[in-house]
N, C-alpha and C positions, 0 to 999 in steps of 0.2 A: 897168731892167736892160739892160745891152748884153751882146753876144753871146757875149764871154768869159765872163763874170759865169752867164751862161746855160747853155752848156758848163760850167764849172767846178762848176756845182750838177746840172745832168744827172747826170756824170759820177760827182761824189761820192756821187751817191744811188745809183746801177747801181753802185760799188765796195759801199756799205754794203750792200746789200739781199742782194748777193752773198755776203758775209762769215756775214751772220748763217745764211744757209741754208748755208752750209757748217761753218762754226764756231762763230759767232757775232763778236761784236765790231763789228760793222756801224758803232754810235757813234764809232768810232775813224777812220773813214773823213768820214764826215759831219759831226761837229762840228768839226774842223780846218778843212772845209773853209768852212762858215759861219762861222767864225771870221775867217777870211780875206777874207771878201766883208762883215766889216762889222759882224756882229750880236754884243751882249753874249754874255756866256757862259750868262745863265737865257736868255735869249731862243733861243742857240743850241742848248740841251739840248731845250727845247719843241718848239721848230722839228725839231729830229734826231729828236724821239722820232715826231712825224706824221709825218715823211715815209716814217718807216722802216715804219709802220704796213701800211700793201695788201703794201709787198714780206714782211713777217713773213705775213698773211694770206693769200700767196699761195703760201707755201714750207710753211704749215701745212696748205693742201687739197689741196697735192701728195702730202704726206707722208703723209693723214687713213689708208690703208689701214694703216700701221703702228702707229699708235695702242694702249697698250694698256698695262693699269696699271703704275704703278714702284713696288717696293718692297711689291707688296701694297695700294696706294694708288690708287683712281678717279682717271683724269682729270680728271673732272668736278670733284670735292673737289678738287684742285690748281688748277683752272682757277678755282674761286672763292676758295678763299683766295688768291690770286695778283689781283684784281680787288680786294678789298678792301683790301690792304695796297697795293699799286699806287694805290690813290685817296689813302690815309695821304698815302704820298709823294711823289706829285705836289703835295698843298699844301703842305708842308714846302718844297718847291721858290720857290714860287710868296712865301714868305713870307722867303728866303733871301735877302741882299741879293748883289747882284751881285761885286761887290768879294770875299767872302765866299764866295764859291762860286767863285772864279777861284783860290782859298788851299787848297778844298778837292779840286778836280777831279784834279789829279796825285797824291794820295794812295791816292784811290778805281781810278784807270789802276794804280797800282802793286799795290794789290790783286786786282786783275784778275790781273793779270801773275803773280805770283807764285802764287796757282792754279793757272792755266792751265798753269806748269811743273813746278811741285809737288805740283798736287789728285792724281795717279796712284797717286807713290809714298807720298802720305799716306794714300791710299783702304786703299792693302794694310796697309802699319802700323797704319790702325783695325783694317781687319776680323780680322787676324791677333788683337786681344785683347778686341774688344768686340762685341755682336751691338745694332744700329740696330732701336726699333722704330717705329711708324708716327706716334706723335706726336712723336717727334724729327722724324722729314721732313717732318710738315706745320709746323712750327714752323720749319724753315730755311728750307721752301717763302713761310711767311709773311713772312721776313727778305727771299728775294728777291725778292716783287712788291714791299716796301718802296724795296728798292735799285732795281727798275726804274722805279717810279714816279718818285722824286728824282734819280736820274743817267740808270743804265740803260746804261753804259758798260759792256763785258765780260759784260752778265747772259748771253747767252747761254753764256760759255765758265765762269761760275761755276755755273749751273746741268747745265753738264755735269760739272762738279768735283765740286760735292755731291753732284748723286744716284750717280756712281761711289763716293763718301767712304761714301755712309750705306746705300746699295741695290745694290750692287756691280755697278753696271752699263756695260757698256760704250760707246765716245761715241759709235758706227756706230747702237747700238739705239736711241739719244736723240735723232734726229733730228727723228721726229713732237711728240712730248713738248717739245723745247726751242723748238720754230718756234711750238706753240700759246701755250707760256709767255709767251714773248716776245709776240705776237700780245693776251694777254689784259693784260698787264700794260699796253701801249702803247694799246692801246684805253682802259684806264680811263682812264690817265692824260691821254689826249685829250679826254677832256669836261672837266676843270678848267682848260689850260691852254686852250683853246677859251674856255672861261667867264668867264675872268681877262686875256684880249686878249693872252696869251703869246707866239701864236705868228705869226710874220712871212712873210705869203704869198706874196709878190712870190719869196722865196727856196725855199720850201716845195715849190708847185706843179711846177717844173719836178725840183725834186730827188725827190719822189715820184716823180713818171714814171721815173725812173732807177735809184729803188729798186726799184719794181713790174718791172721788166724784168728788174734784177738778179737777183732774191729767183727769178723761176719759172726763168733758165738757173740761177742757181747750185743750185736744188733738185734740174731732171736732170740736171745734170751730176756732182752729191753723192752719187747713186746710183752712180755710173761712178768718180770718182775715189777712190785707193787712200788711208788718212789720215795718214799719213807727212810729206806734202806741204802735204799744209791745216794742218797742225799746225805744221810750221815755219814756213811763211808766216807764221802766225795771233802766235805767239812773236813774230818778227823784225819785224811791223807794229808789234804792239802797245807791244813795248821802243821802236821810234821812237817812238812818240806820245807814252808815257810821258814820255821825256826833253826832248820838245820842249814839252809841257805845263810841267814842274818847269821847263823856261828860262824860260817865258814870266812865269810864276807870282812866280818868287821870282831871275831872272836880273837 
């Protein structure tokens, strides 16, 4: 690795680590940019999902005092059905051919995306006709350590979507709750793609360091910033990556 190469994965890891303790979407930061420096797209989803790992871990023991059930729903219960479904898709990954998963990636950004701008005004249009009980949210909760485990693109800003959609909560109060999410979903899925030689270290190591740095300023600093700001950023990234995924993909 030379120096750019070095810096360029630094860098992307301290952008992603950051995003997710603030909004989430960390992935959108980091697999571009291992993209860039070389590696397939499973290789690069592997690789994004450890590095991203200490910075989620590090945004979640900052947050750990806020902690504190969603929807009537343990932590705890969420934190394991989010490991088990997270291991699901991590082999589903692992079993994806590459080519295949380069068809799929811009789809799953797009679904992100369209959440992240619309989970608000859908959240009030449920709750206004329907009342959410607890195994509906552990049943979404299930779908998204799935989605974390296989992409994990946007989980953090879908699991702020749903549990506003089904637990009508706001995304300031989901900080603790979505850093541990994220944290246990990328933990499982780290012993499979560990197991199965997924993930590429030479690029890994330096871009963790950059996500660990990122993930604990973007935590204090997530306390202090007003979310107005993180929310547009988090939109006007993500449509980038989106559109530059769907060029790469099918351009």
């Amino acid at each position: 690795m030379d120096s750019f190469s070095l810096f360029l994965a630094l860098g992307g890891g301290f952008l992603g680590g950051a995003m997710n303790a603030l909004a989430g979407g960390g992935s959108f930061a980091t697999m571009p940019t291992l993209i860039a420096l070389g590696l397939p797209a499973t290789n690069a989803n592997a690789t994004s999902n450890f590095a991203l790992l200490p910075g989620a871990g590090a945004s979640a023991l900052t947050f750990r005092k806020e902690l504190g059930p969603i929807g009537g729903a343990s932590p705890k219960w969420l934190a394991l059905t989010t490991f088990v479904a997270a291991l699901f898709g991590s082999f589903l990954l692992v079993i994806t051919p590459t080519r295949t998963f380069d068809f799929i990636i811009p789809w799953f950004l797009l679904l992100a995306f369209l959440i992240l701008v619309f989970g608000k005004k859908a959240a009030e249009w449920l709750h206004a006709r329907v009342t959410i009980g607890l195994t509906t949210l552990f049943i979404a909760q299930a779908f998204l350590g799935l989605y974390g485990g296989y992409f994990g693109g946007g989980i953090g800003m879908m699991t702020t979507a749903t549990y506003g959609l089904l637990a009508k909560v706001m995304p300031r109060e989901l900080f603790a709750v979505r850093t541990l999410m994220l944290a246990i979903a990328n933990t499982a899925a780290a012993f499979v793609f560990i197991g199965f030689g997924m993930i590429v270290w030479w690029a890994c190591v330096p871009m963790l360091i950059g996500a660990l740095i990122g993930g604990w300023l973007g935590a204090l600093f997530g306390k202090r910033l007003p979310p107005t700001p993180i929310r547009v950023w988090t939109i006007l990234w993500t449509a980038a990556v989106t559109v530059l995924f769907f060029w790469r993909a099918y351009a």
